[in-house]
PLY file of the C-alpha trace (Angstrom):
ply
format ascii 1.0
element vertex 342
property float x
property float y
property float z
element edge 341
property int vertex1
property int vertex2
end_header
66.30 142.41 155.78
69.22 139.83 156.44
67.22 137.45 155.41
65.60 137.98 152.14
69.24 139.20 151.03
70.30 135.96 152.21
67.47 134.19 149.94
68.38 136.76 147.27
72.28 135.35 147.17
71.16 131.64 147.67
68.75 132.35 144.25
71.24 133.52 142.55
73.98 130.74 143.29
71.16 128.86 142.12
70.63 130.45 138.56
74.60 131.02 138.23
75.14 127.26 138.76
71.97 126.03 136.15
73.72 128.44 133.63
76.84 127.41 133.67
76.57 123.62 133.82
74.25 124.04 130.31
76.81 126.13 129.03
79.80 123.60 129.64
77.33 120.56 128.12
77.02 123.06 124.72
80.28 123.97 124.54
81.50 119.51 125.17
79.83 119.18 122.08
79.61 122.51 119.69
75.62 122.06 120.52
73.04 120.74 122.93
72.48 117.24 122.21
69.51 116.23 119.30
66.59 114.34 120.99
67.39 110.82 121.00
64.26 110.41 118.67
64.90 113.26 116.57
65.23 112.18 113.19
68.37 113.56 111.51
68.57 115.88 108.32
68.40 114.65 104.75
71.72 116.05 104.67
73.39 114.10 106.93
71.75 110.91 106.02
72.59 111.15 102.65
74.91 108.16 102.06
77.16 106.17 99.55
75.01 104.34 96.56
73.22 101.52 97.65
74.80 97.87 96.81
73.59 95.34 94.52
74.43 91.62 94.13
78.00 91.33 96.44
80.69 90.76 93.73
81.69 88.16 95.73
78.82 86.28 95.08
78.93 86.52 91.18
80.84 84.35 89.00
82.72 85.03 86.18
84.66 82.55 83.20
87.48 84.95 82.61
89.74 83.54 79.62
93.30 84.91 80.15
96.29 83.87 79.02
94.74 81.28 76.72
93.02 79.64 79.22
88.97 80.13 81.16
89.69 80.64 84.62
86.29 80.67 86.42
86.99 83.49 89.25
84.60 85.96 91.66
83.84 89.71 90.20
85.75 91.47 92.83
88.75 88.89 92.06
88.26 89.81 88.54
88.01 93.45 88.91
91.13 93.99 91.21
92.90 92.58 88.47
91.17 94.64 85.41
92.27 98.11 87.94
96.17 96.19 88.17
95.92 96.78 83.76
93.86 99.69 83.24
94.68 102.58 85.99
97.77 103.74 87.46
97.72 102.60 91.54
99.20 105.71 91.98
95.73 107.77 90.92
93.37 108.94 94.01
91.44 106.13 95.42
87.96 108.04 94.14
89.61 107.46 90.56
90.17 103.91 91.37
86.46 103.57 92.71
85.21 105.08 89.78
87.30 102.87 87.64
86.00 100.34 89.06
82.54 100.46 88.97
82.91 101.70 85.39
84.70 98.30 84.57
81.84 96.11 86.65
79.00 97.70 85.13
81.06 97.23 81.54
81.24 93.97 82.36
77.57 93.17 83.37
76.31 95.21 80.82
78.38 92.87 78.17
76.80 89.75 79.46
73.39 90.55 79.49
73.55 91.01 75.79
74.43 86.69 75.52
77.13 85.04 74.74
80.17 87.25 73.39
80.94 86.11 69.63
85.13 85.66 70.24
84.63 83.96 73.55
81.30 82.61 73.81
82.50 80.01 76.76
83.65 83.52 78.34
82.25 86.03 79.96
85.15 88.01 79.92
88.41 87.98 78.63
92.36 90.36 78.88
92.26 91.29 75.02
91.48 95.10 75.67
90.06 95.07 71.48
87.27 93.15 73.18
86.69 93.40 76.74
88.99 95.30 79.58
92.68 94.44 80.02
93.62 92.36 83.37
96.91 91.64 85.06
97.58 89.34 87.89
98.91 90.16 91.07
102.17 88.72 90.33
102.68 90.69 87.14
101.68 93.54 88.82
104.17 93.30 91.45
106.81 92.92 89.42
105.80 96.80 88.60
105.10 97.78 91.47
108.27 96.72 93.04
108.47 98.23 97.35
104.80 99.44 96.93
103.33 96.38 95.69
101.60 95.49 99.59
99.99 98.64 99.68
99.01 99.11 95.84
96.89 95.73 96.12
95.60 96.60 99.43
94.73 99.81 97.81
93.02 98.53 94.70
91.02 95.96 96.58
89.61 98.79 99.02
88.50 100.50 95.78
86.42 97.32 94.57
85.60 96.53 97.89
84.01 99.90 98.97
81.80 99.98 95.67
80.56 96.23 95.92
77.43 95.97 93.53
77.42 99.26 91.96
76.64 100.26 88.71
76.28 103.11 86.53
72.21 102.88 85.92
70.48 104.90 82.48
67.01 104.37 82.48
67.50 101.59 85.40
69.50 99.65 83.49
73.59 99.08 83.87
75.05 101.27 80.71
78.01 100.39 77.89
80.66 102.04 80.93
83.38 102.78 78.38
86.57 104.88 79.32
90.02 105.86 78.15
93.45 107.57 79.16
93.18 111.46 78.54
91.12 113.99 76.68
91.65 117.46 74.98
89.82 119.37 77.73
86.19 117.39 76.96
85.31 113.87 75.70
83.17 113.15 72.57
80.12 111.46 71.73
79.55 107.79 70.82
77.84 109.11 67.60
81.05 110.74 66.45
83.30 108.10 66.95
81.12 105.09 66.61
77.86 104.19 64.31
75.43 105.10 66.59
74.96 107.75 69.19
73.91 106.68 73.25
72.33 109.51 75.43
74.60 108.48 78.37
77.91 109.02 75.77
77.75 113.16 75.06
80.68 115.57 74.88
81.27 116.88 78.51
84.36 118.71 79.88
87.43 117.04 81.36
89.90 118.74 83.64
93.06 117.10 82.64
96.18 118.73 81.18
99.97 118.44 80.35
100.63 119.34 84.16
99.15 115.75 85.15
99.05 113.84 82.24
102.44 111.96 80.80
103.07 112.48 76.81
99.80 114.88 76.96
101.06 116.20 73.82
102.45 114.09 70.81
103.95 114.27 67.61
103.88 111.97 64.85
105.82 112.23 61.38
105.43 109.22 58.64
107.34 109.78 55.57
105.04 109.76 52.41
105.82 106.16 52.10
105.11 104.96 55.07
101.64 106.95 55.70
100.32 105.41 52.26
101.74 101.75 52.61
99.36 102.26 56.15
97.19 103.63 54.53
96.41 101.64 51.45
96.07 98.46 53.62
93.17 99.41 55.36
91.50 101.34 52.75
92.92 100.34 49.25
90.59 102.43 47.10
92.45 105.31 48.34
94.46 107.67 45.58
97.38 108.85 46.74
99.56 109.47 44.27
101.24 113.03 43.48
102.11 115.26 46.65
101.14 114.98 50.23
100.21 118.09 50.62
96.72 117.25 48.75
95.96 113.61 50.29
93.92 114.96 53.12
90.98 117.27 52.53
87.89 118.50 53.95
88.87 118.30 57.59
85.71 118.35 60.21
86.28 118.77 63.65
83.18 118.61 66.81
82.51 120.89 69.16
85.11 119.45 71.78
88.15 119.35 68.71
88.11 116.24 67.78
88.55 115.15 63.96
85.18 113.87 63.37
85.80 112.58 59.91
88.12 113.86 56.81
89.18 112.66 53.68
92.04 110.83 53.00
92.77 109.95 49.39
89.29 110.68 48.32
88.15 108.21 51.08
86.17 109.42 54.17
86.99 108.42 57.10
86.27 108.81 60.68
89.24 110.38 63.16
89.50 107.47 65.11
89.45 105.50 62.22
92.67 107.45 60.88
93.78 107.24 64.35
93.56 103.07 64.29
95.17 103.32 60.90
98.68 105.15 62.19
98.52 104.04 65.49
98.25 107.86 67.05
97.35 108.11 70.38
94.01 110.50 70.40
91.32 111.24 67.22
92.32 115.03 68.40
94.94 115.75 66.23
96.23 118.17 63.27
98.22 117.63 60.45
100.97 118.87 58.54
102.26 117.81 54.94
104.80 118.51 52.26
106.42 117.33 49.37
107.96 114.13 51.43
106.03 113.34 55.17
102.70 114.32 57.28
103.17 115.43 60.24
100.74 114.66 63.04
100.29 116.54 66.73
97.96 114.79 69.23
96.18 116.20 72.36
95.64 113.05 74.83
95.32 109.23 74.56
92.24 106.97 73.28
89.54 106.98 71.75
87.29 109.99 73.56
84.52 108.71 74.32
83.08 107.78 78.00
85.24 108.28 81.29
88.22 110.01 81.16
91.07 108.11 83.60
93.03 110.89 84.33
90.13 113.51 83.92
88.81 111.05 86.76
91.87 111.26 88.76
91.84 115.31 88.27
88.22 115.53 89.94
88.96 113.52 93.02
92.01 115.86 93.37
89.60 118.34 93.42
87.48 116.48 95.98
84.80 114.42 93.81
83.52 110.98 94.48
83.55 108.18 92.68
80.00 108.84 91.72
80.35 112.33 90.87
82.67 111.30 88.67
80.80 109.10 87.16
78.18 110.90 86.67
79.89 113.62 85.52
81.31 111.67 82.49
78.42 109.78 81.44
75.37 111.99 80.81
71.87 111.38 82.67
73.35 108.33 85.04
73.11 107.72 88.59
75.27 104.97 90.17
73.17 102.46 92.26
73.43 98.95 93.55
72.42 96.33 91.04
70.87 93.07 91.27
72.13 90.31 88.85
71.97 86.58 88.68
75.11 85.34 90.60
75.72 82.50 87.69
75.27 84.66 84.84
76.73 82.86 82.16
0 1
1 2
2 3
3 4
4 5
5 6
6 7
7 8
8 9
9 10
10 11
11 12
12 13
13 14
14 15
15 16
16 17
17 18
18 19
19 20
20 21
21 22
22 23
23 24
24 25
25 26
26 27
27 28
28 29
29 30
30 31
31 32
32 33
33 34
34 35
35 36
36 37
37 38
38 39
39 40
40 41
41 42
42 43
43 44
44 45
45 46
46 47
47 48
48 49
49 50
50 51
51 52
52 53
53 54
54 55
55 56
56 57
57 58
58 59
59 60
60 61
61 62
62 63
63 64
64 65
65 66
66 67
67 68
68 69
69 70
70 71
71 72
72 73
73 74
74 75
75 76
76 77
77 78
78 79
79 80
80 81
81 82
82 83
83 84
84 85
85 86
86 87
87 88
88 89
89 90
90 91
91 92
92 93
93 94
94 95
95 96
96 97
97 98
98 99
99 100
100 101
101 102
102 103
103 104
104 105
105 106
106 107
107 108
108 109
109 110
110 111
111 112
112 113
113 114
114 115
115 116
116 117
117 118
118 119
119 120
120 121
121 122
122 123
123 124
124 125
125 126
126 127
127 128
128 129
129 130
130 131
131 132
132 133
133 134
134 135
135 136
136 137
137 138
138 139
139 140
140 141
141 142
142 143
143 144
144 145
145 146
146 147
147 148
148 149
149 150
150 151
151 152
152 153
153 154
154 155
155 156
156 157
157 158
158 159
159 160
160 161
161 162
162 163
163 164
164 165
165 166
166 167
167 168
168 169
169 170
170 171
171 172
172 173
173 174
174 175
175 176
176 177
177 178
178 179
179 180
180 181
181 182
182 183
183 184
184 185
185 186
186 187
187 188
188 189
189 190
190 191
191 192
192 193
193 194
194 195
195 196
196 197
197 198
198 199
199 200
200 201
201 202
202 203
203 204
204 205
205 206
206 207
207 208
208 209
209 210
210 211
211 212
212 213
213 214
214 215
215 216
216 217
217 218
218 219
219 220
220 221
221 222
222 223
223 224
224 225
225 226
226 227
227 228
228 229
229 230
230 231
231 232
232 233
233 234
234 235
235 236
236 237
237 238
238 239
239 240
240 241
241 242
242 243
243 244
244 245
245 246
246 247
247 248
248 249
249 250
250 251
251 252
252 253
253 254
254 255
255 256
256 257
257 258
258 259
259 260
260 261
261 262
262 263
263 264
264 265
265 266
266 267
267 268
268 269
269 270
270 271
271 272
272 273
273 274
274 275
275 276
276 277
277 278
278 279
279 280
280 281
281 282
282 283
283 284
284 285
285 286
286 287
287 288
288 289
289 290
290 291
291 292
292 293
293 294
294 295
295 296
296 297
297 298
298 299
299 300
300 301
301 302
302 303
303 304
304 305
305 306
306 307
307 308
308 309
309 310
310 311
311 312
312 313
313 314
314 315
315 316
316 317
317 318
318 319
319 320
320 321
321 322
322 323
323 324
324 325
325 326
326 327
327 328
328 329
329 330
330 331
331 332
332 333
333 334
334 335
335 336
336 337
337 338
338 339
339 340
340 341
């Protein structure tokens, strides 16, 4: 009887032991191990957009300053983020910006030669291509954080080498300004012709994180038709302000789509470009003696938002969410180009 109790005890030692050393290797690690062979989940393989041609390895003539300086894309992209974004914005943003302003960039060149610059593939006149700053100049901003600002811009460029915003497998017209009204607009409202990648979409930006979100313009009667008159002289506007601008249409996302001014119709950006206001999204007020103007956000409306941009990777976006987000039916992907494309 001794014995088989004995056996009984030694069995159970046994079982205790085999139970408790599995138990510690599960609890080391949350879980037993996976298989060595076991393939992983689509989940957790899912990874960062491929990369295309390294930046590095492309070539651009960049004229700045007055002068073509031939330079590498990712040399030439640090220095379009240094002009365009604030260093201060999440580094998401600053991915995002960044691949918006490569694929931009690629998507100008494969259309030729560009009609101001045709020895250039690029150039700092923001009316044409993107606006770029050197690091120097940008220091001189940046003052104490200067170091870590460039370190931080070139991470953004360097962690989405080759990528590009893709419609229909092909790198799209990446456009982008400051701040919206709470959505973007189309190309077709701004612009002659509509894109299916440019649509209206919401933006999360407000007064809270944007500078001078709100506006307010006043031009004395004057003033608004000496502007006026030189860009469209077959305006009339004579007698009160307070009849100069009619038949006011607005889109979806508030915008003024087009109105008329004088008898003239013209587009809100348009108007906009005239008076030098910051955002098509505006209303106006007139007597007897001035218009009044009061302006939601900064630029044109169309494409990526910068600070709507900034918002999402506050909220925990990526660079190609964002993207994606902003321009309709994309997907960011590597790229493949000619490394001497001009």
């Amino acid at each position: 009887m001794k014995h088989d109790i004995r056996i009984l005890s030694l069995v159970f030692v046994l079982l205790w032991g085999l139970a408790w050393s599995s138990a510690g290797r599960a609890s080391a690690g949350n879980a037993p191990p996976e298989p060595a062979d076991e393939p992983q989940s689509t989940a957790e393989t899912e990874a960062e957009p491929a990369r295309g041609t390294p930046d590095a390895e492309q070539t651009l003539r960049v004229l700045h300053g007055g002068a073509i300086e031939e330079m590498p894309m990712d040399d030439y992209l640090v220095g379009v983020l240094r002009a365009e974004m604030p260093a201060s914005f999440e580094l998401e943003a600053l991915k995002a910006q960044a691949i918006a302003a490569r694929t931009y960039t690629i998507h100008k060149m494969k259309d030729g030669p560009i009609a101001n610059h045709p020895d250039a593939d690029a150039c700092d006149d923001i009316n044409c291509c993107k606006a770029y700053k050197t690091a120097d100049d940008a220091a001189a901003d940046w003052g104490g954080m200067a170091l870590y600002y460039e370190e931080k811009l070139a991470r953004a460029v360097a962690e989405t080498d080759g990528q590009v915003v893709l419609y229909g497998g092909e790198p799209i017209l990446a456009v982008f300004f400051s701040s919206a009204n709470g959505h973007t607009q189309s190309a077709g409202a701004v612009w002659q012709s509509d894109l299916p990648y440019l649509q209206s979409v919401s933006s999360p930006e407000d007064e809270e994180l944007v500078p001078n979100y709100y506006s307010v313009e006043t031009f004395s009667a004057e003033a608004f038709r000496a502007l006026f008159l030189q860009a469209r002289p077959d305006a009339e506007l004579s007698g009160s302000p307070e009849r100069w601008i009619t038949d006011v249409e607005r889109s979806g996302a508030g915008f003024v789509t087009t109105l008329s001014v004088g008898g003239v119709t013209v587009r809100g950006n348009e108007l906009r470009t005239i008076l030098g206001l910051r955002s098509p999204s505006f209303t106006v007020e007139a007597d007897e003696d001035s218009l009044t103007f009061r302006v939601t956000g900064y630029g044109h409306g169309v494409g990526m938002s910068q600070y709507g941009a900034n918002a999402l990777a506050l909220q925990g976006r990526t660079a190609a969410e964002i993207l994606e987000h902003y321009f309709t039916g994309t997907r960011v992907d590597g790229y493949t180009t000619d490394t001497e494309m001009h």
